[in-house]
Each structure stands twice: as C-alpha cells, then as structure tokens.
Backbone bond lengths (Angstrom), bond angles and torsions (degrees), N, CA, C in turn:
res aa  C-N    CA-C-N  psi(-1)  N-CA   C-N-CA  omega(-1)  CA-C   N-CA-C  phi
1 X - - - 1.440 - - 1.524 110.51 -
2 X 1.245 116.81 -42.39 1.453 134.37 -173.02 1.724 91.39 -64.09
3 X 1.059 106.93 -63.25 2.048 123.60 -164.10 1.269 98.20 -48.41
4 X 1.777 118.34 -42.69 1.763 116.91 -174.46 1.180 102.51 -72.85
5 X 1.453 128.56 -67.63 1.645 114.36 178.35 1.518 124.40 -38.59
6 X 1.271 111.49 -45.38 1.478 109.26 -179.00 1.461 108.68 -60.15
7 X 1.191 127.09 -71.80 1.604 123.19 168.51 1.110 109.32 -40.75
8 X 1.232 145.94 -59.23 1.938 123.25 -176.36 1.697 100.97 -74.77
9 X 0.896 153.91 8.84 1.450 161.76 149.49 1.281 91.56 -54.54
10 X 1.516 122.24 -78.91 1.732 135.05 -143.35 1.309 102.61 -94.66
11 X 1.923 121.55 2.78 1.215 110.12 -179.29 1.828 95.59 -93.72
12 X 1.464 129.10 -14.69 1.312 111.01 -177.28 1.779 102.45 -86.10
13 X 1.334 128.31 3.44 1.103 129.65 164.52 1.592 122.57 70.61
14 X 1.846 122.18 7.30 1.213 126.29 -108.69 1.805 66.01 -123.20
15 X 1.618 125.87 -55.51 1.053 143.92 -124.21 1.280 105.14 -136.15
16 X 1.661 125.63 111.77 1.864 117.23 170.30 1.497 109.08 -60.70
17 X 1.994 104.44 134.91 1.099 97.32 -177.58 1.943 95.10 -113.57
18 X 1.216 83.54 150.16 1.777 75.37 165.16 1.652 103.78 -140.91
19 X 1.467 131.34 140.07 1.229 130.18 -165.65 1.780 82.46 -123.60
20 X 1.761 104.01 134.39 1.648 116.63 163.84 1.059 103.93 -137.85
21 X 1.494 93.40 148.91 1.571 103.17 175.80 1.502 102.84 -77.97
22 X 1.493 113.01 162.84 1.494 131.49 -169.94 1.830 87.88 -59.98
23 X 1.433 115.84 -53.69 1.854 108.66 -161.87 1.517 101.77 -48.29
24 X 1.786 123.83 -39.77 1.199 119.05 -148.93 1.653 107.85 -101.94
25 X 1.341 106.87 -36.65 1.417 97.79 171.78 1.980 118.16 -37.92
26 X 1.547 91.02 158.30 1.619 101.01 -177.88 1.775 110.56 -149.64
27 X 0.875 123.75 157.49 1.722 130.04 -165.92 0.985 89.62 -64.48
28 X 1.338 143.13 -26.63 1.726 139.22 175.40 1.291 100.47 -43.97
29 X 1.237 118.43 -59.43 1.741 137.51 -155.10 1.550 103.74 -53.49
30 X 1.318 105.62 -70.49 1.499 127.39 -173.49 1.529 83.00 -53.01
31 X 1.096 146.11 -96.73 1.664 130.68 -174.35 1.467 132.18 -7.36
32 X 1.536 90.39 -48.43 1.564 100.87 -179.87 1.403 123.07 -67.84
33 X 1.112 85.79 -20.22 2.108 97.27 -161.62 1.486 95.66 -99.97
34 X 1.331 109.03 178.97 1.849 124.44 -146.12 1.721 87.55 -127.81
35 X 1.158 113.18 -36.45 1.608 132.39 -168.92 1.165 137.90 -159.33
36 X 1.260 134.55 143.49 1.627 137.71 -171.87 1.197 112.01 -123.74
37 X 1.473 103.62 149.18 1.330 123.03 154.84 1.752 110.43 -134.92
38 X 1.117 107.59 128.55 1.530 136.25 -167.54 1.621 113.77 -97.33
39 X 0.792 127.49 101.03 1.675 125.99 -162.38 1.704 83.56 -139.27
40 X 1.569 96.27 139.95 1.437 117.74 -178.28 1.706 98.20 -168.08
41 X 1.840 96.06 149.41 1.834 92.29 153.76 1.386 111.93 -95.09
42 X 1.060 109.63 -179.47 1.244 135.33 -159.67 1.633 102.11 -90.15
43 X 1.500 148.41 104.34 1.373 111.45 172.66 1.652 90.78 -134.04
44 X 1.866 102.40 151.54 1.424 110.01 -156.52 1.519 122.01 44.97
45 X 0.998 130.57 43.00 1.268 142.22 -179.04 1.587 120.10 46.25
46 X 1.723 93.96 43.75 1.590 102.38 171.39 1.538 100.99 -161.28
47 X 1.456 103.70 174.71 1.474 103.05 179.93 1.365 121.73 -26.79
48 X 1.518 122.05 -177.54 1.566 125.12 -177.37 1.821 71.76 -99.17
49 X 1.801 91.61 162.45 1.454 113.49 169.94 1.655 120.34 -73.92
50 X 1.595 114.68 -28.64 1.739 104.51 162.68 1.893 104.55 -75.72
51 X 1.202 140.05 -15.77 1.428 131.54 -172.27 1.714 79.97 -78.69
52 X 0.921 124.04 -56.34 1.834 104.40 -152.63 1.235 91.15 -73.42
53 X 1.540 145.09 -26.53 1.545 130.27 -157.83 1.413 82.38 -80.37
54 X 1.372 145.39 -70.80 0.909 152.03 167.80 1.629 115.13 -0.54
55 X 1.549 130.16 -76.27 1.040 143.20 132.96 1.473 122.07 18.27
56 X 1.522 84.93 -90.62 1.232 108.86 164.02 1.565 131.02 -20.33
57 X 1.460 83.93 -85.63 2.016 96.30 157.41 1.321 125.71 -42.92
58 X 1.329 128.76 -52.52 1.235 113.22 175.59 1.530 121.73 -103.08
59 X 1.573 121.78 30.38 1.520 110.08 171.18 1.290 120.83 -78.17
60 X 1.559 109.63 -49.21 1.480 102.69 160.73 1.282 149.23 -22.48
61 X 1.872 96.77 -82.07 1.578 123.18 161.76 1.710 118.29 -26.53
62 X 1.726 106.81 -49.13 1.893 98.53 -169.15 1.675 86.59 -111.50
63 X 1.504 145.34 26.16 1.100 123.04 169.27 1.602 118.74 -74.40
64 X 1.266 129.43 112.82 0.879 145.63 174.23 1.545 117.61 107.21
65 X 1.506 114.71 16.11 1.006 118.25 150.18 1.752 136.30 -145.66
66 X 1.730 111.57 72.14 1.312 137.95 -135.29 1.710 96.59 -149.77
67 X 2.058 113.18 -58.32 1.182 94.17 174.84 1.580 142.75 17.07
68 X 1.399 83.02 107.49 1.796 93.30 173.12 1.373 105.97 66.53
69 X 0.959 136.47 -44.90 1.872 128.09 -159.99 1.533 106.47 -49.16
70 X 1.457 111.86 136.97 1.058 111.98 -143.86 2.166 96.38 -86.65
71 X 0.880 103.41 168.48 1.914 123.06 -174.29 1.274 115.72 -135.21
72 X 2.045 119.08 136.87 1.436 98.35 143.89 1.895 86.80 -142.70
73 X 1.853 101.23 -174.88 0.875 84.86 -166.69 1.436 104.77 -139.93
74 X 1.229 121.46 158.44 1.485 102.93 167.78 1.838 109.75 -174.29
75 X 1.495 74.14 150.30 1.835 92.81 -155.31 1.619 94.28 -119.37
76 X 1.712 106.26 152.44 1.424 131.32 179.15 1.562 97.55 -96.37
77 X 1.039 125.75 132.97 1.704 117.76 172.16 1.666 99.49 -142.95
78 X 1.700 110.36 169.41 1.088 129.86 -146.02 1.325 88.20 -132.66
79 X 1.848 126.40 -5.65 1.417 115.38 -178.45 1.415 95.00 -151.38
80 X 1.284 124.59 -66.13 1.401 126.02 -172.76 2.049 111.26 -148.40
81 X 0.738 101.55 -29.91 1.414 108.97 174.67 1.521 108.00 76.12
82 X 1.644 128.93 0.38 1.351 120.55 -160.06 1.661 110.04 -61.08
83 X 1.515 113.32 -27.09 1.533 131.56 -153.14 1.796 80.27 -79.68
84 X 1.107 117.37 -62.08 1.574 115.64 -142.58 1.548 83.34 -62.69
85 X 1.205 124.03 -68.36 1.750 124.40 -165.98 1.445 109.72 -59.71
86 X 1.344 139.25 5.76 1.673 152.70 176.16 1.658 83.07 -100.24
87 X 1.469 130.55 -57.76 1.559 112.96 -149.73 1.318 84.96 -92.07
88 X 1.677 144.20 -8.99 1.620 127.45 166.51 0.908 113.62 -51.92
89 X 1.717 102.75 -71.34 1.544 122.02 167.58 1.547 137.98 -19.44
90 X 1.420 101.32 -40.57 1.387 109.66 172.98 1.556 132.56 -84.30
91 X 1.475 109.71 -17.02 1.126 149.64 163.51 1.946 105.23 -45.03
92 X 1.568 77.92 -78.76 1.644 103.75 -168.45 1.849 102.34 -61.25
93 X 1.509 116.60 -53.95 1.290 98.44 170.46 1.832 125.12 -41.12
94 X 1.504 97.86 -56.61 2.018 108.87 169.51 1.911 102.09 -27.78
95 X 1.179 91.98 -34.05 1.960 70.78 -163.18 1.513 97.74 -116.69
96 X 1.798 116.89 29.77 1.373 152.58 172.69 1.936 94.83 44.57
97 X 1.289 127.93 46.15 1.320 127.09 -179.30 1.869 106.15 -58.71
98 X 1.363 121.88 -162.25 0.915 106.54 158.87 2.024 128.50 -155.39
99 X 1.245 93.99 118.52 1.451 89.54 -165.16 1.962 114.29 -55.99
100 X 1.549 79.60 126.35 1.555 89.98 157.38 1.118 148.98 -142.15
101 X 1.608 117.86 47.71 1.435 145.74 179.50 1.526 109.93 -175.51
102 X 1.423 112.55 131.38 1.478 116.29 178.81 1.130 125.51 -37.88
103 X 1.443 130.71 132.18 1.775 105.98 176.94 1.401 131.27 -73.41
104 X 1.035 112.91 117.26 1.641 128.17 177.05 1.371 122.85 -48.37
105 X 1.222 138.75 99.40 1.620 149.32 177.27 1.416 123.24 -89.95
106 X 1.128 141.32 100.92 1.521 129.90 -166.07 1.935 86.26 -108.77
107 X 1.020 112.15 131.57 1.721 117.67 163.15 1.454 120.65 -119.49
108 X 1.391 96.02 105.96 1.668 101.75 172.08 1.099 132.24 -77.94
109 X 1.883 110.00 25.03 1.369 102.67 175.63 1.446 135.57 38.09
110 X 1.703 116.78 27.53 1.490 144.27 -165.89 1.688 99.18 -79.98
111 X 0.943 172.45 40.92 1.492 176.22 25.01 1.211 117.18 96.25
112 X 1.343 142.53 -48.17 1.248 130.45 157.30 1.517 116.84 -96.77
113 X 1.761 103.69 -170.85 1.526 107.31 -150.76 1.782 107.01 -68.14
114 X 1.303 100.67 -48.02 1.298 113.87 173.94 1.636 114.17 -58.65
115 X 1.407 151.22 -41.98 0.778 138.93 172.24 1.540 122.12 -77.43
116 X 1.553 128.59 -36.33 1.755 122.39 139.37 1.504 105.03 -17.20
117 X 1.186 111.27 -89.33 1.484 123.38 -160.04 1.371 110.10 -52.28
118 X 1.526 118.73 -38.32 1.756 104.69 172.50 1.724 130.28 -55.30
119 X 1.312 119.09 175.10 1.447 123.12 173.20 1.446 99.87 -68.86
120 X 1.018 110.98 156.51 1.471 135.68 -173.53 1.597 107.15 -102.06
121 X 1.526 128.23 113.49 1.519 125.76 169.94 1.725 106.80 -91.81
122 X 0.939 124.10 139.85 1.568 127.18 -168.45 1.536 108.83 -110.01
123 X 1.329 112.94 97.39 1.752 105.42 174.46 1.226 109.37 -16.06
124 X 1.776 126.85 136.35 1.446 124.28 145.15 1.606 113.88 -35.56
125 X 1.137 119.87 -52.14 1.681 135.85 -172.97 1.580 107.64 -57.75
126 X 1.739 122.10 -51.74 1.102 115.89 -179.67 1.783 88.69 -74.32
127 X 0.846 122.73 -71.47 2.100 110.13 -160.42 1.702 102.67 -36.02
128 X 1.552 114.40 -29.25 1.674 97.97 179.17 1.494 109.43 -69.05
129 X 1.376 119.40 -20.27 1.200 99.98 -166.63 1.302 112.08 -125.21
130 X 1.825 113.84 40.64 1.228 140.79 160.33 1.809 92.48 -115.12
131 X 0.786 159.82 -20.50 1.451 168.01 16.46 1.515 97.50 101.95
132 X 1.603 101.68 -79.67 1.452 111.39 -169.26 1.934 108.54 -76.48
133 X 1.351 106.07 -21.64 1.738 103.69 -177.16 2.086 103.91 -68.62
134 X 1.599 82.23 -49.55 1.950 78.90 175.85 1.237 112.34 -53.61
135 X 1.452 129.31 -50.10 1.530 126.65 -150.80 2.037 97.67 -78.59
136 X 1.010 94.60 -28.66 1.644 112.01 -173.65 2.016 99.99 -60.41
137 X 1.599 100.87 -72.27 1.554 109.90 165.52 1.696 117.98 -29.07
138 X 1.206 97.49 -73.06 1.155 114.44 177.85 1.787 128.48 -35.92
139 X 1.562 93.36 -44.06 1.422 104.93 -160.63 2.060 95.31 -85.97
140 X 1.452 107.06 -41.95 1.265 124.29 -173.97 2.192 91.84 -53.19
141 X 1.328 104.60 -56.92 1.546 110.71 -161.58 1.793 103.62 -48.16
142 X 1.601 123.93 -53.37 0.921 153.31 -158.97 1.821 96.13 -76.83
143 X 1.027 112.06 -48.72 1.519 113.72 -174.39 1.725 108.27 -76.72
144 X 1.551 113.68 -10.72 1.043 122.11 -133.34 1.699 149.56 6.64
145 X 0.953 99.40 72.31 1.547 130.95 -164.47 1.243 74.11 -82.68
146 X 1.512 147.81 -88.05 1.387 134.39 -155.98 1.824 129.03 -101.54
C-alpha cells in the first residue's frame, strides 16, 4: 500500500517523496517534510507496535511545531481497521496537522492464525486507490493547494 502511493507520488515528479519505515523515522523527518501519509497494519485492533513506538518518539520533540501540514492516512487491517485510523487521527489532531483525504482501510479478512501470519495480496482496486491518495498528496503539496 505504502510502495503504490510512493510510486504514483514520484510519478507526477512535482513533489520529494521520501517513504520510512515506522523503526527508522525520527522527529527530524516530520520537520522536514511539507506532508504525510501514515500507513500502518492494524494489530489487535490498533496500530502496529513500531507505528506507536514511532509516535511515541516523535510527539514531544515536533509538538507545537507541525501546524496545519497537511495528512492522510491509511491502514491494512485483518477486521476493520476503524481503531488504528481513530488512534492516528488523534495523534495527528495533538500536533493539530491537517486531514486531507478520507482514511483509506483495506481489510484482509485475515482471522485465523495461519492467515495473520501469511503474506498479504492487495486488491488491484484497493492499490488504485492507495495509488490515487499518493498522487492526490503529492500533486495538492507541489501545487500548493495545502
């Protein structure tokens, strides 16, 4: 999901993209950048455990200096994903960011042990429209629409 946004992001050429994983990102990052997109799975019916350590680390450091920059978000889930994109959401308001595209939910209906633990195949349909949130971000940041 992350891999499709980033490529239709860097295909309008307009906007630097940089994609980190939750372990490596740092409050530097979130500074540097103009805009986010937040992509996580879902585990126990909340964020993954590197998105909140992640979090974690940098709420402090950039709180109160984040204003407005625009956000969207979107989570892989195994049931519904409503929890993980409610505890993003609440996050991103704290450092008053600002949403600008619905949050995106893909559910893999993953329910037992063996299907959690397998690879994940991503509808063509959901990657278009992880597809269309990057190129959308992207194009809005660059035009500056947000």
């Amino acid at each position: 999901m992350a891999e499709a946004a980033e490529t239709a992001a860097r295909e309008g050429g307009e906007a630097e993209v940089r994609r980190l994983e939750a372990t490596e990102a740092r409050p530097d990052d979130l500074l540097n950048a103009d805009g986010y997109l937040f992509v996580c799975p879902e585990n126990l019916a909340a964020i993954s455990g590197e998105m909140k350590a992640f979090f974690d680390r940098a709420y402090y450091p950039v709180l109160g200096r984040l204003e407005g920059r625009p956000y969207a978000l979107m989570v892989c889930a195994g049931s519904d994903g409503e929890n993980a994109v409610r505890q993003m959401a609440r996050i991103a308001t704290g450092w008053r960011l600002k949403a600008v595209a619905d949050p995106i939910i893909v559910c893999t209906h993953a329910q037992t042990p063996e299907d959690i633990l397998a690879p994940k195949t991503i509808a063509p349909g959901e990657l278009a429209r992880c597809r269309e949130l990057g190129a959308g971000l992207a194009a809005g940041l660059a035009l500056g629409i947000y």
